[in-house]
N, C-alpha and C positions, 0 to 999 in steps of 0.2 A: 504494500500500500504506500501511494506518495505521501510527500510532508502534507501537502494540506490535505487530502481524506484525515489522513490521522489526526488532525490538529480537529478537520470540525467534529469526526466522531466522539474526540476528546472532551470538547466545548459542550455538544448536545448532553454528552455524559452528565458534565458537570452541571448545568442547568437543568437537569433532570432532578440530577441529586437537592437542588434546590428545595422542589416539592416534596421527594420524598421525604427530607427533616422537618419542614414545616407540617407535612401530615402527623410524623411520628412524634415530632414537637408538641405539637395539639393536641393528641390523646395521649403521651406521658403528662400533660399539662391538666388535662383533667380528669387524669386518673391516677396518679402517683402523686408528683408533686403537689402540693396544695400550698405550700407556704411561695410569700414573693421572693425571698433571699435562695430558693432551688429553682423558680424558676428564671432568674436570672443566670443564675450562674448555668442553667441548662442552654440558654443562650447564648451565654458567652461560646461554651464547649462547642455548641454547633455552629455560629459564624466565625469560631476559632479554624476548625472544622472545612468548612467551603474554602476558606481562605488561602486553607494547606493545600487544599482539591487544586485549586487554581498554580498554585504555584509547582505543584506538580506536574500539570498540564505544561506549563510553560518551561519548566527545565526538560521535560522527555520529549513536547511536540511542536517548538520552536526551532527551527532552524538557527543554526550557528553562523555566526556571524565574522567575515576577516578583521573587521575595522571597530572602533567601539562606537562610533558614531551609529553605525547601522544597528548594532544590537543595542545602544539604549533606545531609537525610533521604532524600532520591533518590540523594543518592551512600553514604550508609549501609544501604541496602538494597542499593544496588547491590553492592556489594563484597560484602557479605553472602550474595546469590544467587548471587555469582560463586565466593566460597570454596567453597561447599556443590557447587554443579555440581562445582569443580575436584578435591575432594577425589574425592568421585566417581569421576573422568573417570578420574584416576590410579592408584583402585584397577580398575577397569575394564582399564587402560592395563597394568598390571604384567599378571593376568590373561592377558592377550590375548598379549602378549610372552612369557611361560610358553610357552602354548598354541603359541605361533610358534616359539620358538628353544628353549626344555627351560630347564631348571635350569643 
């Protein structure tokens, strides 16, 4: 597989994984956790979480780069692509959680 299949299969992955924590988020949320100081700290673990996703992505399905100029503009798109998917994924993510557990 070339660099970019692997890079968007990688990306899709990771915007996937989006929802699945916020589903899994949601019903430990209201069925384990009950107190505000775990479910925080349950957030923190899962946007700790995505955050590693992502940088994993980008060290295994970024292309290398000769110059440093070009691998910091590949990591400034990168992040860039990433914010915008994630922003996304999360309104998606809330949505969908709605749709699952109600108000």
């Amino acid at each position: 597989m070339k660099t970019g299949g692997r890079l968007a299969l990688a990306v899709v992955a990771w915007s996937l994984s989006i929802l699945v924590m916020a589903v899994i988020g949601s019903w430990l949320d209201r069925s384990v956790f009950r107190s505000v100081e775990s479910q925080t700290a349950m957030a923190h673990v899962m946007e700790a979480a995505i955050v590693l996703l992502a940088a994993l992505v980008y060290w295994r399905c970024v292309p290398r780069a000769p110059d440093l100029g070009r691998r910091v503009i590949y990591l400034a798109v990168f992040v860039m692509l990433m914010m915008a998917i994630g922003y996304f994924m999360i309104d998606v993510a809330i949505v969908l959680v709605t749709l699952l557990f109600g108000l």
